[in-house]
C-alpha positions as CSV (number, residue, x, y, z in Angstrom):
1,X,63.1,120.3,142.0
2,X,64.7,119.1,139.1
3,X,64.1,115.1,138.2
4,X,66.9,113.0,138.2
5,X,67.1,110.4,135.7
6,X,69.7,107.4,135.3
7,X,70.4,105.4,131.8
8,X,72.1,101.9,132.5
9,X,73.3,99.1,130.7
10,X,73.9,101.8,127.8
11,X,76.1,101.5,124.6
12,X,77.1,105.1,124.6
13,X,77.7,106.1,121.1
14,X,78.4,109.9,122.1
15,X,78.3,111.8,118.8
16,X,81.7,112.8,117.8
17,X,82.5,109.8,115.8
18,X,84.5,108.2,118.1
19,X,84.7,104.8,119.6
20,X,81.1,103.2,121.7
21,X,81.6,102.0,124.9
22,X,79.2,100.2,127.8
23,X,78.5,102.6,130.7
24,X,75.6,104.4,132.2
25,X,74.3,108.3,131.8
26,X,72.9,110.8,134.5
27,X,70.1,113.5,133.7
28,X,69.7,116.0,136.1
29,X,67.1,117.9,134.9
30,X,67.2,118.9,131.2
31,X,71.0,118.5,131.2
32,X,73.8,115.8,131.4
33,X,75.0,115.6,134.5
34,X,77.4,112.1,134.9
35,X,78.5,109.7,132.1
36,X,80.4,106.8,133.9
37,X,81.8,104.9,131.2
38,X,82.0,100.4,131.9
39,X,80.1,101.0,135.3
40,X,77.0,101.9,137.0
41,X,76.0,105.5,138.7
42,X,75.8,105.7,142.4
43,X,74.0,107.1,144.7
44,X,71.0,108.9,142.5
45,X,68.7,107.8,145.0
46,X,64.6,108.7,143.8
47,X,66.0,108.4,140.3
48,X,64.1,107.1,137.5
49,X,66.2,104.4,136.3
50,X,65.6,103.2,132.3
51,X,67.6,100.2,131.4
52,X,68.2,99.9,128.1
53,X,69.9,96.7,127.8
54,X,72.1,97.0,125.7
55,X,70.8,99.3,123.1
56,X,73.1,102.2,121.5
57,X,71.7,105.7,123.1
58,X,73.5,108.5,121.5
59,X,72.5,112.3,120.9
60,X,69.4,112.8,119.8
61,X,69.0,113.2,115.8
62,X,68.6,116.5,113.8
63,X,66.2,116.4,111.0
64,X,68.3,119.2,109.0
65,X,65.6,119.5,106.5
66,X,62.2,119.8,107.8
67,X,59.1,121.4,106.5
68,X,57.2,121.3,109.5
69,X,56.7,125.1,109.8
70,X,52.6,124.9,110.5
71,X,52.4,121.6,110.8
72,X,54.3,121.2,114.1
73,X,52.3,124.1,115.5
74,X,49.0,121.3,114.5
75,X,50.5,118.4,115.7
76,X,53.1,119.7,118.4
77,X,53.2,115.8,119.5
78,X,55.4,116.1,116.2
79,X,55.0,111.7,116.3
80,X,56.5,110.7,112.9
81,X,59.7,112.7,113.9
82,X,59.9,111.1,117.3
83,X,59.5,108.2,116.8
84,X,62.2,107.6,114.3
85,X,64.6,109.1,117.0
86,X,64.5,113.0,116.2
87,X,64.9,115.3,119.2
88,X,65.5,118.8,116.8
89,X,63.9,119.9,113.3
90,X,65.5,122.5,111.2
91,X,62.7,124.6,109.5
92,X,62.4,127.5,107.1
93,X,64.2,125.4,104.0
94,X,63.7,125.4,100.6
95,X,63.1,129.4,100.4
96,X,60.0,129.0,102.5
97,X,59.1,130.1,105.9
98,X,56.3,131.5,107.7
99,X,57.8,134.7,108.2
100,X,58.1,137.8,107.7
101,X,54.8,138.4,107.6
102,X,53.8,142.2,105.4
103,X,50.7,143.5,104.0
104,X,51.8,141.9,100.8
105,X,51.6,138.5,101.5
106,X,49.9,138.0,104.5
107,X,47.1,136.1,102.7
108,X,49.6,133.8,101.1
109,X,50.7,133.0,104.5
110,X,47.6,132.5,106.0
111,X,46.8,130.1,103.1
112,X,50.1,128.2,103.9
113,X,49.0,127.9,107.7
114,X,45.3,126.8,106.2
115,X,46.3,123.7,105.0
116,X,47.5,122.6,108.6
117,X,44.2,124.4,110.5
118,X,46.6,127.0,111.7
119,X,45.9,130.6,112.0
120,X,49.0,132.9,111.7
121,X,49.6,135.6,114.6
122,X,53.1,136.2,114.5
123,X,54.6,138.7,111.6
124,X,58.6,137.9,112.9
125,X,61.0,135.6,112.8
126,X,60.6,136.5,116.7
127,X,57.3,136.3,116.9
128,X,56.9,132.6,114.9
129,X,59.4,131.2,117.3
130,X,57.3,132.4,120.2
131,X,54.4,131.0,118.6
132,X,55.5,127.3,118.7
133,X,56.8,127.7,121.9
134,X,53.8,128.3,122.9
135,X,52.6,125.5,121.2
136,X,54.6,122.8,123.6
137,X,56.0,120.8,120.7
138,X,57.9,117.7,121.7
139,X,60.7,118.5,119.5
140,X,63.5,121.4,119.6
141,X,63.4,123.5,116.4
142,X,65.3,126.3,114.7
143,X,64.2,128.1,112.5
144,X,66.2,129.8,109.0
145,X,64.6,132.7,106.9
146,X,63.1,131.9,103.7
147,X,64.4,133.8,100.4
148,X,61.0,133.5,98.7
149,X,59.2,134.6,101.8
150,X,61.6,137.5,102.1
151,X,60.8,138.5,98.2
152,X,57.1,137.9,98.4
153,X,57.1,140.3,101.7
154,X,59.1,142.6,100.3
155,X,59.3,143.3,96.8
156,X,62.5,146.0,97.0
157,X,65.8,144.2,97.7
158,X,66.7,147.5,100.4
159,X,63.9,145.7,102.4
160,X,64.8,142.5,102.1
161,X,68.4,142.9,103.3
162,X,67.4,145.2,106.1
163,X,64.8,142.6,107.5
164,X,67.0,139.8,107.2
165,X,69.6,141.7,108.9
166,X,67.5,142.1,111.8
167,X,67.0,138.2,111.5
168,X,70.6,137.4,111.8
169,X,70.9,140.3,114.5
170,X,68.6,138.6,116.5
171,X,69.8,134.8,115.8
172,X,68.4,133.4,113.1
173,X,70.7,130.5,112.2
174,X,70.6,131.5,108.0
175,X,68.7,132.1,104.8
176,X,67.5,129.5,102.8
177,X,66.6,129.1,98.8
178,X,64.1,127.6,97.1
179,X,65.4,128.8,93.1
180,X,63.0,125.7,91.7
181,X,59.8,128.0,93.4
182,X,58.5,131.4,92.3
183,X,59.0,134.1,93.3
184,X,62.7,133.2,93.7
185,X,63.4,131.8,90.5
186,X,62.9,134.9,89.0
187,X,65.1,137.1,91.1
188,X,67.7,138.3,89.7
189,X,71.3,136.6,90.1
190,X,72.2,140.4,91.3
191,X,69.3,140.8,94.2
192,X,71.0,137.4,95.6
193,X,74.4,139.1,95.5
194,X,73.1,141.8,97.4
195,X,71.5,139.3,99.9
196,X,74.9,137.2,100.3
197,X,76.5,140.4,101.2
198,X,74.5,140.8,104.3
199,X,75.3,137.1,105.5
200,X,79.2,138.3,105.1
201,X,79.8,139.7,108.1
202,X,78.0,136.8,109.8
203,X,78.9,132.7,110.3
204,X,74.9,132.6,109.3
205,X,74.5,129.6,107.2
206,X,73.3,129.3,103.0
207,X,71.1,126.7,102.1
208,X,69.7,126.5,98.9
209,X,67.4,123.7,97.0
210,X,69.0,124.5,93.6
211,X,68.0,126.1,90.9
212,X,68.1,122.6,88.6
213,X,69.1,119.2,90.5
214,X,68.4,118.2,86.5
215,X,70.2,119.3,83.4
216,X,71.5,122.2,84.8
217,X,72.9,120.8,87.8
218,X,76.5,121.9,87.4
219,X,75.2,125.5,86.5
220,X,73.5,125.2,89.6
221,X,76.0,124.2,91.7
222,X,78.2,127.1,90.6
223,X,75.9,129.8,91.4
224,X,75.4,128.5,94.8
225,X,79.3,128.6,95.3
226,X,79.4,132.5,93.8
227,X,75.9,133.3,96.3
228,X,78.3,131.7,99.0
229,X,81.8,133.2,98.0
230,X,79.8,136.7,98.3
231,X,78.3,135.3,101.5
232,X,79.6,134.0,104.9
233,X,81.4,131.0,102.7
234,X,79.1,128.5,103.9
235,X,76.8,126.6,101.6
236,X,74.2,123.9,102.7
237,X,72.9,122.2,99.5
238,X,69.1,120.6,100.7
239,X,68.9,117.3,99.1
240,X,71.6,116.8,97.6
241,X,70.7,114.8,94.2
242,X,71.8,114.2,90.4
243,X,67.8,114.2,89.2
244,X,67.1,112.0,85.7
245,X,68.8,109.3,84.8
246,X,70.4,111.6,81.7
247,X,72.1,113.4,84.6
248,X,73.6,110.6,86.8
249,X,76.4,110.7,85.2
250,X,77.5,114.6,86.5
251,X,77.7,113.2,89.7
252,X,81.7,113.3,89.4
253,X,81.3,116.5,87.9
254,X,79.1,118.2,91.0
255,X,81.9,116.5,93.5
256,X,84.8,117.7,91.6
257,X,83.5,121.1,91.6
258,X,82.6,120.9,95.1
259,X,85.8,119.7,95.9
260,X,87.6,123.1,94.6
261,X,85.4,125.2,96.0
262,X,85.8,123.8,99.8
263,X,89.9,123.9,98.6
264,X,89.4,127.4,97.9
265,X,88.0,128.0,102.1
266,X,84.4,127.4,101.7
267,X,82.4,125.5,104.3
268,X,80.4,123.1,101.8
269,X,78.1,120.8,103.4
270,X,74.7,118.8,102.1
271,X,71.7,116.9,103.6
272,X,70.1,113.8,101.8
273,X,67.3,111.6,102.3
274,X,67.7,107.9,101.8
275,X,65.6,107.6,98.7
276,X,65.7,107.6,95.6
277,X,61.6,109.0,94.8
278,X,61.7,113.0,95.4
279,X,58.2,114.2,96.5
280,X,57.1,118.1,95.4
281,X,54.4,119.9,93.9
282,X,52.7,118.0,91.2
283,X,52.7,121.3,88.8
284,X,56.5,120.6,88.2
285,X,55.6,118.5,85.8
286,X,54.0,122.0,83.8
287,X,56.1,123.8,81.0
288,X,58.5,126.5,81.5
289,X,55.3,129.1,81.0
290,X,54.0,128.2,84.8
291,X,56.9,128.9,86.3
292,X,56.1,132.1,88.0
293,X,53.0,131.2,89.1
294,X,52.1,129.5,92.0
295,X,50.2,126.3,92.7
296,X,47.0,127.9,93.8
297,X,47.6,130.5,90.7
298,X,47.9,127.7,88.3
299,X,44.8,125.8,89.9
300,X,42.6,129.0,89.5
301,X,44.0,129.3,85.6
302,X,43.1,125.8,84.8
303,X,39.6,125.7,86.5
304,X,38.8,128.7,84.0
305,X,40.4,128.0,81.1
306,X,39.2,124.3,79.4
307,X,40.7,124.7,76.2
308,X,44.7,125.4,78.4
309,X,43.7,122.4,79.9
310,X,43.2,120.3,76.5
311,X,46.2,122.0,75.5
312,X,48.2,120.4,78.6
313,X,47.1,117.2,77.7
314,X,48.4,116.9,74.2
315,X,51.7,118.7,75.2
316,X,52.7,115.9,78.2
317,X,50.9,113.3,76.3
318,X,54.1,111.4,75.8
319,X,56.0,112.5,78.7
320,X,57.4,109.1,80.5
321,X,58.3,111.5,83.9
322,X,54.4,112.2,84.0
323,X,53.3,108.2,83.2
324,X,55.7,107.4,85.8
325,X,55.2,109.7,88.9
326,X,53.2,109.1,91.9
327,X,50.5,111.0,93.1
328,X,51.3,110.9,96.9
329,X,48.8,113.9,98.8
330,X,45.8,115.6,97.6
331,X,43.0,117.4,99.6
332,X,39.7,116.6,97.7
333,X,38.3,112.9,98.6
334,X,37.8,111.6,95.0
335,X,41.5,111.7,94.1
336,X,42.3,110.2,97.5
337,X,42.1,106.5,96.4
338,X,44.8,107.3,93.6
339,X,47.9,108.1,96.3
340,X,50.1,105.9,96.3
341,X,49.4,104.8,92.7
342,X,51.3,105.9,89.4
343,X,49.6,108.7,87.4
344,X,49.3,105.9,84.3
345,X,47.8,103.6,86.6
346,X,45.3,106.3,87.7
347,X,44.2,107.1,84.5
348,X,43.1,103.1,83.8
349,X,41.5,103.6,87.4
350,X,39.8,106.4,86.4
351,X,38.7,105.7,82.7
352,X,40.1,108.4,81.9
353,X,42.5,108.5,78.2
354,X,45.8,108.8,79.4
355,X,48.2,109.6,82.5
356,X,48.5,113.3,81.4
357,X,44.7,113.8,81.0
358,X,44.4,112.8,85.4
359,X,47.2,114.9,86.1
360,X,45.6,117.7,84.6
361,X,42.5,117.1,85.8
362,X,44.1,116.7,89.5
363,X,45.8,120.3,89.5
364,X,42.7,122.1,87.5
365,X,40.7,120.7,90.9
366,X,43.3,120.3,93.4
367,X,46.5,121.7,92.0
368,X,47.0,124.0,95.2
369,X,47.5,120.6,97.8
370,X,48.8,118.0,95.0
371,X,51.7,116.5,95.6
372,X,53.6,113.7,93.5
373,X,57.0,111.4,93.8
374,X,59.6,110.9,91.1
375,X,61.9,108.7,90.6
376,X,64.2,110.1,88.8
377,X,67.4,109.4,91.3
378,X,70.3,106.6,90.7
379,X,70.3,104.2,93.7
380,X,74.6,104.1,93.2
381,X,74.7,108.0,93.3
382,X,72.7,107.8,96.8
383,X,75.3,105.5,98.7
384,X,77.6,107.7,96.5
385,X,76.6,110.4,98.3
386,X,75.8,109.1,101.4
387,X,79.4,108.2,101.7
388,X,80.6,111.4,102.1
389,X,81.7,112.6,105.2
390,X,79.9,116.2,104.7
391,X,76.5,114.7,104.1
392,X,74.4,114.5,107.1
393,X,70.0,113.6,107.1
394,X,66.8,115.6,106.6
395,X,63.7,114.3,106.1
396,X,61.9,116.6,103.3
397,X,59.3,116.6,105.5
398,X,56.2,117.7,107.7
399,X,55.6,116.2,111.1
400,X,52.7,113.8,110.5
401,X,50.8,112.2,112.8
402,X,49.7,108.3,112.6
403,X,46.3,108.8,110.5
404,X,46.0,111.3,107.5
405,X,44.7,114.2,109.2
406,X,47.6,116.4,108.6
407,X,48.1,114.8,105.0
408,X,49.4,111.5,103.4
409,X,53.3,112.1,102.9
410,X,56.3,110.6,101.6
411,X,57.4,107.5,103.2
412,X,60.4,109.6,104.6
413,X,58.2,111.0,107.0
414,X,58.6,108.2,109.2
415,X,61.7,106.3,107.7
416,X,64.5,108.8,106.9
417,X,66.6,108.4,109.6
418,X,66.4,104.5,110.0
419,X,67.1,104.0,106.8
420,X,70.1,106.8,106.5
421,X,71.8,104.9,109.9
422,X,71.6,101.4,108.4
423,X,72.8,102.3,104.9
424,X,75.5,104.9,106.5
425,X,76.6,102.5,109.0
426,X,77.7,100.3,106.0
427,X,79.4,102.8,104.5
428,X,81.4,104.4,106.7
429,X,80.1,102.5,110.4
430,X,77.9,102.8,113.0
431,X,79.9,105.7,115.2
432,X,80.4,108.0,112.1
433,X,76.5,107.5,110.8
434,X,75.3,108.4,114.2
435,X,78.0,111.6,113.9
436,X,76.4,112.4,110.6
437,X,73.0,113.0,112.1
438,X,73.9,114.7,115.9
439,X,77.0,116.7,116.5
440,X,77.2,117.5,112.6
441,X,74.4,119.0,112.1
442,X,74.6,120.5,115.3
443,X,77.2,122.2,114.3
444,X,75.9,123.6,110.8
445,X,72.9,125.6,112.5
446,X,75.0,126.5,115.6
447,X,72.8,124.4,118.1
448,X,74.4,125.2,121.3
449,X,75.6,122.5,123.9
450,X,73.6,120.1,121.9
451,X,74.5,116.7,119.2
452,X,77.4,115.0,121.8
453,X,76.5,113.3,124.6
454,X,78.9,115.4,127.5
455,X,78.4,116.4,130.8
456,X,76.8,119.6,130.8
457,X,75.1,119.5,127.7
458,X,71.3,119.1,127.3
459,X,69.7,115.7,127.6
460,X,68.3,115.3,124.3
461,X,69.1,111.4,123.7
462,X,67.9,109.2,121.5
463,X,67.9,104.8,122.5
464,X,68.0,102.6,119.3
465,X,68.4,98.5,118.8
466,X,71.1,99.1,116.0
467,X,69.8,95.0,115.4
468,X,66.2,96.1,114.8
469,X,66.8,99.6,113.1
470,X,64.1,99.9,109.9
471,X,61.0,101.1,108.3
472,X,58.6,99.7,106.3
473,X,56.6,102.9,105.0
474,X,56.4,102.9,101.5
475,X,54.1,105.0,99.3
476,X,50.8,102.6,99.8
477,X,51.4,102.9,103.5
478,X,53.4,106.1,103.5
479,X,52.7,106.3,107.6
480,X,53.9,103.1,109.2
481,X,56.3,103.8,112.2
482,X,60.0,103.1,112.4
483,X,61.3,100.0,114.0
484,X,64.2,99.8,116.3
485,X,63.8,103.1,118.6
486,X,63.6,102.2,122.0
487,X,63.1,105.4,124.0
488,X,63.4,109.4,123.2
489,X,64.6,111.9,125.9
490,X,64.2,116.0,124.3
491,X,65.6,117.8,126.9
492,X,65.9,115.1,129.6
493,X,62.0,114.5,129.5
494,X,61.3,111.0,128.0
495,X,58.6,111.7,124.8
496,X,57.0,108.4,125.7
497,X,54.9,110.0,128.5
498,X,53.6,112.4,126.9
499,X,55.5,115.3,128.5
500,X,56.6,117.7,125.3
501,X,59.5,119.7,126.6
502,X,60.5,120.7,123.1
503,X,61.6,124.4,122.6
504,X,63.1,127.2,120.1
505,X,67.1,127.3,119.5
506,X,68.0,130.7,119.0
């Protein structure tokens, strides 16, 4: 029998931007059964009744940048995304997924899964969703193809269009990019045609971390619209950023161009953390010669190479991006006590000569799990581009749970969406921030009957004291909890009881 649950005393924000109203919601079973707007529902008797006095509840959020792809088959309680009011995750971004799995780099994959204590046993896009469904996470997920997964898999780009035709065939929401990562950022422009043309008899979805967020932002931005014009004429751009203060200024620039590009009939759209520090791989900060390697490539180059290593030191000596960054994760136990802490400030920590002689000695011992923050984003060009009605939330980020045993991460682990509803709301209100991170991105990855609150559509419903709305993590305490979220129903199962009902969109 199906339970019957009753929300009263509700604020209904319902999704779709327009006005909230007082009334009270019916779940019967994972779906929306009543919604009686300034009144109570009648007759539910043997319901479970939660009243949530006056709090906002509105569609549950959609984290439309996630990296949780092992990770939430670790920690399927998926707690850092729940408890800042996230009821779906969008994985596969950034050119990365799980999947497929080949001969050619299934040890790359299992390495991947390693980091999380995950053994892979999928080799489809199929398959992987199967596997965390299995798993019983507490969130919904879908799940896009990775471009650099695709090209490490298959090396011929006959392959790699045939696969991810299958993909799309069999509902994959889109491909993603990751042209900052190898092996993608040395594919030619050509292959990527090729790929585009397979996503143009679809409405699959393009999203792409650029090629530079940087100095070549603009050229960037304009491949992306050609890879999309070839495509299904949608582009996604993940994180959507002007990086280095030399570039904030081509933010007009990137919007202009934007602009004539969605006159011209594409379906441009963005995500966008509420931060100004990006997080990645600390080898970024290596010269142009490591760029088709990867991290555990470059660890394994270092570690055998000491006079490379001196080398690197003298050539980022004076780098003020190195000085300044922050090392945020690691996996060996002596650089642990440096997260959190700037790589200059390490160096004095660690007697050691200067900030570029710890950050090489970090990824010659740890380069494949380091991870550092930046801060290389204008605080103006983020409300900027949070203002925009196209612009919706992702997190960047893994599921993490309470204590470091998946990791440290960024503070937008457990913050994102607090933060991108408070600053939203006073930029554009409270009804539209709440339609920035439900029925918009519902829409994007083509998550049926889901992101409005409607009768008939499933329960996934998230209650929030718009009063109390925050987070405090920050990158010495990267893992403290949002503030403000009441109560979490995924699938008209409350998350508070420990009941995960999450499952695959496809």
């Amino acid at each position: 029998m199906n339970a019957v649950r009753i929300i009263r005393n509700a604020l209904i924000c319902d999704g779709t931007g327009g006005e909230i109203y007082p009334g009270s919601i019916r779940i019967d079973g994972d779906r929306i059964a009543e919604i009686v707007p300034h009144g109570e529902i009648s007759g539910a008797k043997g319901a479970e009744v939660f009243d949530a006095q006056g709090c906002v509840v509105s569609p549950g959020f959609i984290d439309a940048h996630s990296h949780s792809d092992a990770a939430l088959l670790a920690a399927p309680d998926a707690f850092s995304k729940r408890t800042q009011g996230i009821t779906t995750e969008i994985l596969g971004n950034c050119g990365h997924s799980l999947f497929p799995v080949t001969p050619k780099n299934a040890d790359q994959v299992a390495s991947d899964c390693a980091a999380a204590g995950v053994k892979p046993s999928w080799t489809t896009w199929r398959d992987y969703c199967a596997a965390v469904d299995e798993a019983r996470p507490a969130v919904n997920f879908a799940v896009l193809c990775g471009h650099n997964a695709l090209c490490a898999a298959y090396p011929g780009i006959e392959d790699q269009c045939a696969a991810l035709d299958k993909m799309l065939t069999e509902g994959c929401p889109g491909l993603s990019s990751g042209l900052l990562y190898a092996p993608g950022r040395t594919v030619p422009p050509s292959d990527l045609l090729r790929l585009a043309a397979v996503l143009k008899a679809t409405d699959a979805i393009y999203t792409t971390h650029l090629r530079s967020e940087g100095a070549r932002l603009l050229e960037s931005l304009e491949e992306a619209v050609a890879f999309a014009s070839a495509g299904s004429g949608r582009l996604h751009l993940s994180h959507f950023k002007t990086a280095g203060e030399a570039n904030w200024g081509k933010l007009d620039a990137a919007l202009e161009l934007l602009g004539k590009a969605r006159a011209n009939g594409l379906r441009i759209t963005a995500d966008r953390y509420p931060y100004t520090y990006s997080q990645t791989s600390l080898s970024v900060i290596l010269p142009p010669r490591y760029d088709s390697m990867r991290d555990r490539e470059i660890q394994e180059k270092l570690s055998g190479d000491s006079a490379e290593c001196e080398h690197l030191i003298a050539e980022l000596a004076d780098s003020r991006r190195v000085k300044r960054a922050i090392l945020t994760a690691v996996s060996k136990p002596e650089f642990m006590p440096y997260c959190g802490m700037t790589l200059e400030d390490s160096a004095v920590r660690a007697g050691m000569p200067s900030a570029a002689a710890f950050a090489v000695t970090v990824l010659r011992d740890d380069g494949a799990r380091a991870m550092a923050a930046f801060g290389g984003m204008s605080p103006e060009n983020l409300r900027r581009i949070l203002a925009e009605p196209w612009v919706c939330c992702g997190t960047d980020e893994n599921v993490r749970n309470r204590d470091e045993s998946l990791g440290r991460g960024h503070p937008r682990a457990f913050g994102s969406f607090p933060l991108f509803l408070k600053m939203a709301e006073e930029l554009c209100g409270l009804s539209e921030a709440v339609r920035r991170v439900t029925s918009f991105p519902a829409s994007l990855f083509r998550l049926k009957d889901r992101g409005v609150i409607k009768p008939g559509y499933f329960a996934d419903l998230t209650v929030f004291d718009p009063a109390k709305l925050d987070c405090k993590a920050d990158f010495a305490h990267p893992h403290t909890p949002a503030e403000g979220i009441v109560r979490v129903y995924v699938n008209g199962e409350p998350t508070d009881g420990g009941k995960r009902a999450g499952r695959a969109l496809m």
